[in-house]
Backbone bond lengths (Angstrom), bond angles and torsions (degrees), N, CA, C in turn:
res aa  C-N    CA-C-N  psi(-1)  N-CA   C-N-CA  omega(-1)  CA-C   N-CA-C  phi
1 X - - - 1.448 - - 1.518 108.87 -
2 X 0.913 127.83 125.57 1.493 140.54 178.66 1.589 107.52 -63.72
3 X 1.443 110.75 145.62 1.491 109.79 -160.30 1.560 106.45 -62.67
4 X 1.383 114.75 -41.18 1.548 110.93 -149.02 1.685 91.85 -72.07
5 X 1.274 110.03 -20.09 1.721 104.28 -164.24 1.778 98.37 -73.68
6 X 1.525 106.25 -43.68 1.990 114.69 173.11 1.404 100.99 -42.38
7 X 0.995 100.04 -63.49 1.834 108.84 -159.27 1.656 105.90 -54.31
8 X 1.365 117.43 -47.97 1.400 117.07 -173.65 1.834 104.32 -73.18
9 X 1.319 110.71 -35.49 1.480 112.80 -164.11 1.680 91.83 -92.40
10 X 0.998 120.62 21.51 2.230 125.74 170.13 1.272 76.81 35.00
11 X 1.415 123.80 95.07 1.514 142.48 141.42 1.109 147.45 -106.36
12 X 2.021 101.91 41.67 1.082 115.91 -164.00 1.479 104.84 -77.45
13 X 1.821 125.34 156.91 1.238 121.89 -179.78 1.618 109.93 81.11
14 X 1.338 134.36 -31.66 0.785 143.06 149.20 1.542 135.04 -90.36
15 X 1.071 156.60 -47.64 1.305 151.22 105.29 1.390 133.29 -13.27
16 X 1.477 120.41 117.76 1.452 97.00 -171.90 1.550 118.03 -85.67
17 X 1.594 107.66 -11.32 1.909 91.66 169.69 0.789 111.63 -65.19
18 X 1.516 130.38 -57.52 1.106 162.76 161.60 2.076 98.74 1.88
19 X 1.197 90.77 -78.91 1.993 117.39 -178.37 1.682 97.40 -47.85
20 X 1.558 106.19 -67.96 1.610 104.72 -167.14 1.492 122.49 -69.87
21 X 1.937 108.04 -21.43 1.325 96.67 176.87 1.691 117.46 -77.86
22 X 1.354 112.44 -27.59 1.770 102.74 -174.73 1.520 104.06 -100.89
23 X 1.311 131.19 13.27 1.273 133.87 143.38 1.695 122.24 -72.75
24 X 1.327 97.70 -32.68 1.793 117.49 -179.37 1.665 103.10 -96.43
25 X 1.387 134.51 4.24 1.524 130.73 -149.09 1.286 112.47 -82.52
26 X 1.906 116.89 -5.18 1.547 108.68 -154.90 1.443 68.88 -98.07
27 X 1.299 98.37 166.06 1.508 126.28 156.10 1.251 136.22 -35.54
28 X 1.434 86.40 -65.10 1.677 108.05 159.32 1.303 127.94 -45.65
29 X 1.676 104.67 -51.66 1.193 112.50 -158.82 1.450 137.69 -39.68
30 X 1.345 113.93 -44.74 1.554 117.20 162.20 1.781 121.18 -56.42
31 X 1.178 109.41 -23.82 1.577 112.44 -167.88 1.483 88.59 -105.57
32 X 1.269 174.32 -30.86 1.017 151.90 130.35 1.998 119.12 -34.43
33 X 0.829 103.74 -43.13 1.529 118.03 166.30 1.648 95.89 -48.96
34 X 0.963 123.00 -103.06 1.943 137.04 162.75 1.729 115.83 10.85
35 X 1.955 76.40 -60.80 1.842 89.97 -169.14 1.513 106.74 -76.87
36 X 1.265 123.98 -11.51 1.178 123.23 -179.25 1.973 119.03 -107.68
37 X 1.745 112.37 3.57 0.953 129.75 -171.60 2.078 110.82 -64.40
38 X 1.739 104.43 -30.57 1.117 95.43 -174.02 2.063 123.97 -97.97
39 X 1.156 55.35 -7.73 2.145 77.75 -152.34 1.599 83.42 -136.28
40 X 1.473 109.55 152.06 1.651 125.89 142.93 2.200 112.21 -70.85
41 X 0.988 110.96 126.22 1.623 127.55 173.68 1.256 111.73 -63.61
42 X 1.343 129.25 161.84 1.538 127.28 121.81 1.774 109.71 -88.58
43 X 1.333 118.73 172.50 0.831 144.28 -174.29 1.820 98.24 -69.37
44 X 1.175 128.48 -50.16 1.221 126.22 161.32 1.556 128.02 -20.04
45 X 1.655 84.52 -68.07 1.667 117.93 -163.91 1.380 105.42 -65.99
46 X 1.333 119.92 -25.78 1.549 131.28 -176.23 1.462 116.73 -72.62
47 X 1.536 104.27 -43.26 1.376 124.40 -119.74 2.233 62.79 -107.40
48 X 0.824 129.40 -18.80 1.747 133.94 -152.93 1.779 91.42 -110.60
49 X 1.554 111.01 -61.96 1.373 100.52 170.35 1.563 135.83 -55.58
50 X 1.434 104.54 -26.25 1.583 97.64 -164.26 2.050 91.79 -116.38
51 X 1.256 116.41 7.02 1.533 124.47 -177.81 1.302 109.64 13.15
52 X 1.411 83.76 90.38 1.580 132.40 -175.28 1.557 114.18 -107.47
53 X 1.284 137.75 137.56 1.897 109.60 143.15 1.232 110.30 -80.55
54 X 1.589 99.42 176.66 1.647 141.47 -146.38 1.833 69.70 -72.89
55 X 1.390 117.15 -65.95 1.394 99.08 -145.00 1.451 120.06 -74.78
56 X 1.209 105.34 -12.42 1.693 111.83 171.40 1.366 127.24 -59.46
57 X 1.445 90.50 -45.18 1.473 111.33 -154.63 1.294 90.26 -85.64
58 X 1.540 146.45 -42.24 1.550 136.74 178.78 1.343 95.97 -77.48
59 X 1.232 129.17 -7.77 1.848 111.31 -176.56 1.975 90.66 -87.11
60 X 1.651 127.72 -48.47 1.060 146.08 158.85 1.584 109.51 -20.36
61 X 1.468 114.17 -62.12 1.518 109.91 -167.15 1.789 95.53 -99.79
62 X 1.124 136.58 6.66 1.578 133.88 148.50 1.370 104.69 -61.02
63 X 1.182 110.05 -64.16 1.645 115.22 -169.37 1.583 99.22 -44.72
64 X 1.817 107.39 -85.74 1.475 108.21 178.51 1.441 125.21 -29.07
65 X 1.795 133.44 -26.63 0.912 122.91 -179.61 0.947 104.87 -77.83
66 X 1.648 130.38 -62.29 1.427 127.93 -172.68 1.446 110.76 -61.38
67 X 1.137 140.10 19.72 1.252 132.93 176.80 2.364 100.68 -115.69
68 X 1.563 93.92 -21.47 1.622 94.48 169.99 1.499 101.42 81.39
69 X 1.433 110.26 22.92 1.235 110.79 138.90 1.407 148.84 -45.58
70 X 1.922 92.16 -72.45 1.177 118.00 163.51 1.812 127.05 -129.29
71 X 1.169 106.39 174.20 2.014 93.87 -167.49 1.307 88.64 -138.14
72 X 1.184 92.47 154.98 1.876 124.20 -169.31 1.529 104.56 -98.99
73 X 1.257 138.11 108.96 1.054 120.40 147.06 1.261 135.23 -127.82
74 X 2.058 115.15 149.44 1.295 118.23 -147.05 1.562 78.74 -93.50
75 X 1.491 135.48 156.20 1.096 130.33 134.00 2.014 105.47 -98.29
76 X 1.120 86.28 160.03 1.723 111.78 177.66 1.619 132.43 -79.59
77 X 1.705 110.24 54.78 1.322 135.66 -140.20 1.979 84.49 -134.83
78 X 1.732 71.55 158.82 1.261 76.83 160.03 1.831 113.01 -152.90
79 X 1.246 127.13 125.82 1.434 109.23 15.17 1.391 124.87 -71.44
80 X 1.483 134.80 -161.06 1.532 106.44 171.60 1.160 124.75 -106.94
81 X 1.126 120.35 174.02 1.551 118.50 -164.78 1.700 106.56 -141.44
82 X 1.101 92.49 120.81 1.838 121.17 -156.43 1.605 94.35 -112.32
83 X 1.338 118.12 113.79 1.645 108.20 -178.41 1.965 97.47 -136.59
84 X 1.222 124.35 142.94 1.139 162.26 160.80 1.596 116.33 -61.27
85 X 1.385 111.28 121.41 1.699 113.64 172.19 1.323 125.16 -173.70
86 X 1.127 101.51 138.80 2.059 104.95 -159.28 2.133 103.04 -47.62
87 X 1.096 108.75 133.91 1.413 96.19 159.93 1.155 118.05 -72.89
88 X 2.225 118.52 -164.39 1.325 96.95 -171.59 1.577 115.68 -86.06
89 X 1.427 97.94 -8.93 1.777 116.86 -179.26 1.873 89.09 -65.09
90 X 1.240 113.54 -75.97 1.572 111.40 169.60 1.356 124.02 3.75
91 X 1.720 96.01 -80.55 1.956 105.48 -179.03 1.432 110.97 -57.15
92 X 1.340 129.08 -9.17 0.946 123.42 -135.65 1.760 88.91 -93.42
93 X 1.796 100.87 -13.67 1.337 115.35 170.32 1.342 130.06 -76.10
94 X 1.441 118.60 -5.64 0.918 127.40 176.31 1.911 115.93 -47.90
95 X 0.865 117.08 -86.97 1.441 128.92 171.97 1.548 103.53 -14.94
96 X 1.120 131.59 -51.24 1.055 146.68 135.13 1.796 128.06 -2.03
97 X 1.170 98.19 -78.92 1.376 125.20 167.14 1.759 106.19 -50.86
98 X 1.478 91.74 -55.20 1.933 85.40 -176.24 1.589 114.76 -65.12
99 X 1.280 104.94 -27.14 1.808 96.51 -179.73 1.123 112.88 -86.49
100 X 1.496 131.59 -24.92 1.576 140.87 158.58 2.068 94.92 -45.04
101 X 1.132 110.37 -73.46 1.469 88.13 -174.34 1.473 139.09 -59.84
102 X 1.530 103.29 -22.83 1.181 119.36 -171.40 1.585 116.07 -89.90
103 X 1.454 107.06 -7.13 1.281 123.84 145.50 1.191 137.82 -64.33
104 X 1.788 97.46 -56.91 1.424 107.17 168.60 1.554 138.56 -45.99
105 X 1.659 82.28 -22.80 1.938 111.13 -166.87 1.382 102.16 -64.24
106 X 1.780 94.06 -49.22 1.422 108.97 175.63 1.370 129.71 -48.45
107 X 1.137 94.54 -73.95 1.844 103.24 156.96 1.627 126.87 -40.61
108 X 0.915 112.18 -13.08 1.574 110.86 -176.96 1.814 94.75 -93.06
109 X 1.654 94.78 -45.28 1.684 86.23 177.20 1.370 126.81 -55.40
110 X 1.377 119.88 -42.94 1.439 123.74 156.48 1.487 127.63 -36.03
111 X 1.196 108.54 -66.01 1.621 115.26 165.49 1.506 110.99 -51.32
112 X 1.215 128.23 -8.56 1.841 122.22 -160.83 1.750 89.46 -112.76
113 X 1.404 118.08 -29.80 1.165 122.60 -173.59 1.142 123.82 -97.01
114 X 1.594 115.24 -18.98 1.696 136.01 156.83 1.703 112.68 -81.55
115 X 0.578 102.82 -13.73 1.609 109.71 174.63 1.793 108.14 -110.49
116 X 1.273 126.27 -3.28 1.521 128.03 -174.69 1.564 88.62 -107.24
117 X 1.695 128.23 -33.59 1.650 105.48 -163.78 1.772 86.75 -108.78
118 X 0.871 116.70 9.44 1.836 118.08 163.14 1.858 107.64 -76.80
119 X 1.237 120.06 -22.00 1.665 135.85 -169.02 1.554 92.67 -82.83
120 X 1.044 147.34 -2.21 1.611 146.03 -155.89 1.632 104.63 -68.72
């Protein structure tokens, strides 16, 4: 099904732009995805790498959890310690993730090389 027809006919779950774009829609979402690709986070560690606020970034990893992205877990410490990590649907974004950058890489070269013969 062609995107514009998903998007107008709300074909989420069924369509895959449709599914990955309002699962992927926050802002954040890919760079929390990323930052959490190697290791599980705390909320700290996230919130410092991708310099974010407090309230985004827990409204950010609510969404991703309830969507079964990613899972929260409390361990039984004290104080406690609440850590962040892709599920297996999650990693499954990985592959994903590498052509998003390796695109981006691309694209930056363009812009570095359109902006270097604009200097003439």
């Amino acid at each position: 099904m062609k995107k514009e027809r998903c998007e107008r006919a709300n074909k989420f779950g069924m369509c895959p732009f449709v599914t990955a774009q309002q699962l992927l829609s926050g802002k954040w979402a890919i760079l929390i995805m990323n930052s959490l690709k190697d290791d599980p986070r705390r909320f700290n560690q996230l919130q410092k790498e991708i310099d974010i606020t407090q309230a985004t970034l827990a409204a950010q990893l609510k969404k991703l959890e309830s969507e079964g992205l990613i899972t929260r877990t409390v361990y039984p410490e004290v104080p406690p310690r609440v850590e962040y990590a892709l599920t297996e649907i999650g990693k499954e974004f990985y592959p994903v993730l590498d052509s998003i950058e390796a695109w981006g890489n691309k694209y930056i070269d363009y812009l570095q090389q359109k902006n270097d013969s604009g200097k003439d």
